[in-house]
DRENDO-1510 file (C-alpha; in Angstrom, 1 decimal, always signed):
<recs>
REC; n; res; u; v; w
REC; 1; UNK; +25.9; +11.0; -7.1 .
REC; 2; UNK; +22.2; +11.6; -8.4 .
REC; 3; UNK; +19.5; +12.4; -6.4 .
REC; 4; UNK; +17.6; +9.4; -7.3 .
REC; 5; UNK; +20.6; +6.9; -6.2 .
REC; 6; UNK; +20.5; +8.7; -2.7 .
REC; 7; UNK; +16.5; +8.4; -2.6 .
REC; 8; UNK; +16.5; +4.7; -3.7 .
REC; 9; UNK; +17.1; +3.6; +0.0 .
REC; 10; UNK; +14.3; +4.0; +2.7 .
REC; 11; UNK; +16.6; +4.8; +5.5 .
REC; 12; UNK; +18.0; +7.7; +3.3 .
REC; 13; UNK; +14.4; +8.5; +2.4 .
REC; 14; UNK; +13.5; +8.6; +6.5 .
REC; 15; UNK; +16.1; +10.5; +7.1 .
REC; 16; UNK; +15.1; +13.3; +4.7 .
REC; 17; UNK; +11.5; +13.0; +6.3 .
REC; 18; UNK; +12.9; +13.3; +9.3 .
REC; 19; UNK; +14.9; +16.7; +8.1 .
REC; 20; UNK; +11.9; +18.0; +6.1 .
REC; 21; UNK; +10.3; +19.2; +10.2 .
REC; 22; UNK; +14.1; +21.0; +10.3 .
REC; 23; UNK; +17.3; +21.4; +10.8 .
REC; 24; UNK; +18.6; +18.3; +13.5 .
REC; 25; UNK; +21.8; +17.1; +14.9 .
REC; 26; UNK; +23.4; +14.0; +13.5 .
REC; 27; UNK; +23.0; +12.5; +17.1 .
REC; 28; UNK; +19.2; +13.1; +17.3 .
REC; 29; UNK; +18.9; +11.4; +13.5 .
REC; 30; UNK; +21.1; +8.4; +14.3 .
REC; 31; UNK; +19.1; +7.8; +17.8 .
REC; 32; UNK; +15.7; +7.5; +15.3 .
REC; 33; UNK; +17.0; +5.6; +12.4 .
REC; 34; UNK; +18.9; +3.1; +15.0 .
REC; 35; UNK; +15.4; +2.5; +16.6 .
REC; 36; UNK; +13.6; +2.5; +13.6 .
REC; 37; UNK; +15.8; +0.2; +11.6 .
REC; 38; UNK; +18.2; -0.9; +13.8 .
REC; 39; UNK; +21.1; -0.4; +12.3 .
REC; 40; UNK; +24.9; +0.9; +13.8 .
REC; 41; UNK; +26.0; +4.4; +14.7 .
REC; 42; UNK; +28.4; +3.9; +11.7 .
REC; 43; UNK; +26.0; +2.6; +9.3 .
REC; 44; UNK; +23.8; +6.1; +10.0 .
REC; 45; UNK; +26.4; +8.1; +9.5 .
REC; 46; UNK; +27.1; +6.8; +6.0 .
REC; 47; UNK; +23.6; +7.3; +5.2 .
REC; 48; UNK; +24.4; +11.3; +6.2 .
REC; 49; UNK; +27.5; +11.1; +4.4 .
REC; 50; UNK; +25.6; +9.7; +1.3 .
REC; 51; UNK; +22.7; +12.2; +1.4 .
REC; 52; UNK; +25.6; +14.9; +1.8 .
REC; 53; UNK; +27.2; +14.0; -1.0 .
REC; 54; UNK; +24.4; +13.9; -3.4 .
REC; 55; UNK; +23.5; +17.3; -2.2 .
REC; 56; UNK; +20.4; +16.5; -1.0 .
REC; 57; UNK; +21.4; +17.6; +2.5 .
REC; 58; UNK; +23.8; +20.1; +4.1 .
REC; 59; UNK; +25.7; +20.2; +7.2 .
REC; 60; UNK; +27.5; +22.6; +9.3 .
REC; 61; UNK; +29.7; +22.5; +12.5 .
REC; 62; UNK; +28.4; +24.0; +15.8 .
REC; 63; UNK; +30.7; +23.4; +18.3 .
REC; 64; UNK; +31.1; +19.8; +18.4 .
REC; 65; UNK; +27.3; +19.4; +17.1 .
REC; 66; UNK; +26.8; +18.4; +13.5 .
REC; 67; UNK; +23.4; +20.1; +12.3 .
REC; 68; UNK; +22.0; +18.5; +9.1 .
REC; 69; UNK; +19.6; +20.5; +7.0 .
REC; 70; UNK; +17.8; +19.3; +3.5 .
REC; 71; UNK; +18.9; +20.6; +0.6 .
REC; 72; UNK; +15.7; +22.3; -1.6 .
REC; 73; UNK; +17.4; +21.8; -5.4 .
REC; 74; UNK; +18.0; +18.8; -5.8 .
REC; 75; UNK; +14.6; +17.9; -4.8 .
REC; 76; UNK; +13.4; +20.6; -7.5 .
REC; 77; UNK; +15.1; +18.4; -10.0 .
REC; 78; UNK; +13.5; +15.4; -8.9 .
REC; 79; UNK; +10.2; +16.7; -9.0 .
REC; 80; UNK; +10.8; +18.7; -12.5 .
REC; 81; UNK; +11.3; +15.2; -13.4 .
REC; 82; UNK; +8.5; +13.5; -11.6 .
REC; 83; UNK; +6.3; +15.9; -13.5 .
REC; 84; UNK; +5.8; +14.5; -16.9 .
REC; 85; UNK; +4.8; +11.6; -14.9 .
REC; 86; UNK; +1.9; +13.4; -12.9 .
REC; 87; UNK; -0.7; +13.6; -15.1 .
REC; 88; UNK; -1.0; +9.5; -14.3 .
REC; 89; UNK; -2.0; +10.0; -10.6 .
REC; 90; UNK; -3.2; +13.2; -11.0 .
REC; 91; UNK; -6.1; +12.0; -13.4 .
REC; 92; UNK; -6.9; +9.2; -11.2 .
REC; 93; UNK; -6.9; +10.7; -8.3 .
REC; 94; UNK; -9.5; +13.5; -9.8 .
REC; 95; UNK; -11.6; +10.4; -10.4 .
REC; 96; UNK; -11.6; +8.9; -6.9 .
REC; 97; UNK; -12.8; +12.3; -5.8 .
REC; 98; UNK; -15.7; +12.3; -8.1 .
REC; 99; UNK; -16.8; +9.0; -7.2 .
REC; 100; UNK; -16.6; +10.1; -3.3 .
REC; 101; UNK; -18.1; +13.2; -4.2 .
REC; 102; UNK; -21.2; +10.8; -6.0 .
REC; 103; UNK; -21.2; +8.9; -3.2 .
REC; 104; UNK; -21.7; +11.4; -0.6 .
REC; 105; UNK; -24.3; +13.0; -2.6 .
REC; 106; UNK; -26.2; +9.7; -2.8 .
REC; 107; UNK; -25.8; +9.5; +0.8 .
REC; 108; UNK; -27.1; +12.8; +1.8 .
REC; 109; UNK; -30.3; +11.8; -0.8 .
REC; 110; UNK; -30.9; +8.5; +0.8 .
REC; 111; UNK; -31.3; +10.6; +4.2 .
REC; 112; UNK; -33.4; +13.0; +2.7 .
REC; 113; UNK; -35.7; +10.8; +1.2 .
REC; 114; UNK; -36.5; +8.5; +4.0 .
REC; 115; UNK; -34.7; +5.1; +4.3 .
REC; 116; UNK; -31.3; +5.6; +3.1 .
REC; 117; UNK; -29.8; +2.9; +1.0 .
REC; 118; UNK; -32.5; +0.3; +1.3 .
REC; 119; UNK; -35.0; +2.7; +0.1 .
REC; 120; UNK; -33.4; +3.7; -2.4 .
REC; 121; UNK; -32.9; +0.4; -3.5 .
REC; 122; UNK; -36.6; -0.6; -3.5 .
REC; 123; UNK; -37.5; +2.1; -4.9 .
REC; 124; UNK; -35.1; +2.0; -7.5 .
REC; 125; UNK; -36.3; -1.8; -8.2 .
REC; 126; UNK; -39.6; -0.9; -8.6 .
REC; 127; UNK; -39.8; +0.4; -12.0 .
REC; 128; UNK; -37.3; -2.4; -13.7 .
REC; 129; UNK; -39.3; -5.1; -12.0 .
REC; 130; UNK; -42.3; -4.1; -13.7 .
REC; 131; UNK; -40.3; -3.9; -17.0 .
REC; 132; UNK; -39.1; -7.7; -16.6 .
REC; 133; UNK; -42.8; -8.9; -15.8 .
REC; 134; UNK; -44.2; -7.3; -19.1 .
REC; 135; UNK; -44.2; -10.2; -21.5 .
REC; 136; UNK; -43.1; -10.0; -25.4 .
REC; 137; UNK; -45.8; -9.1; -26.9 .
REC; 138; UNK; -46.8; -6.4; -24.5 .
REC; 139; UNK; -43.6; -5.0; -25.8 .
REC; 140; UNK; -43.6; -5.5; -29.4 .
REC; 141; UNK; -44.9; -2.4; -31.2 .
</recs>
């Protein structure tokens, strides 16, 4: 099964969250995904058995304890493939920290200045206002 079949499904997807703090017992996981999404005991443990075998997860025997542990490749495909895709986010997200940047700098000038916003407005306003009041043929040449 590929990776992206396995991922496709948000209890699948919570369960590898859950993994990505460590390895946990299939016990512990089905108590959180039965109070998360309410779901059976057998139900969870296809979800394990579906992650298992697309390789995005691992598990080994201690004692009667089943210990489930992500799988790191198979996640290194999906984000090898993810990555001709990044530049899309990646670009906008570079902008939105521009734009907080500019706004914080704004901010911080506002203080500075005396007033803050509605200072700056005004006096801001000033200089177009005086533009608009000039009539035509105080701006013809």
């Amino acid at each position: 099964m590929h990776a992206f079949d396995a991922l496709g499904d948000p209890v699948r997807r919570r369960i590898l969250e859950l993994l990505s703090q460590g390895e946990q017992t299939s016990g512990a996981l089905t108590s959180v995904i039965r109070a998360e999404f309410g779901i059976s005991q057998p139900a969870v443990s296809q979800h394990l058995r579906v992650l298992r075998d697309s390789g995005l997860t691992s598990v080994r025997a201690e004692g009667t304890r089943r210990l489930y542990a992500v799988e790191p490749e198979p996640l290194r495909e999906v984000d090898a493939w993810l990555e001709r895709f990044r530049g899309f986010w990646e670009q906008r997200l570079d902008a939105l920290g521009t734009e907080l940047a500019r706004g914080k700098r704004e901010r911080r000038l506002g203080r500075r200045h005396g007033g803050g916003a509605a200072h700056h407005a005004a006096h801001h306003a000033a200089p177009h206002a005086a533009q608009d009041e000039r009539t035509d043929e105080e701006e013809r040449p």
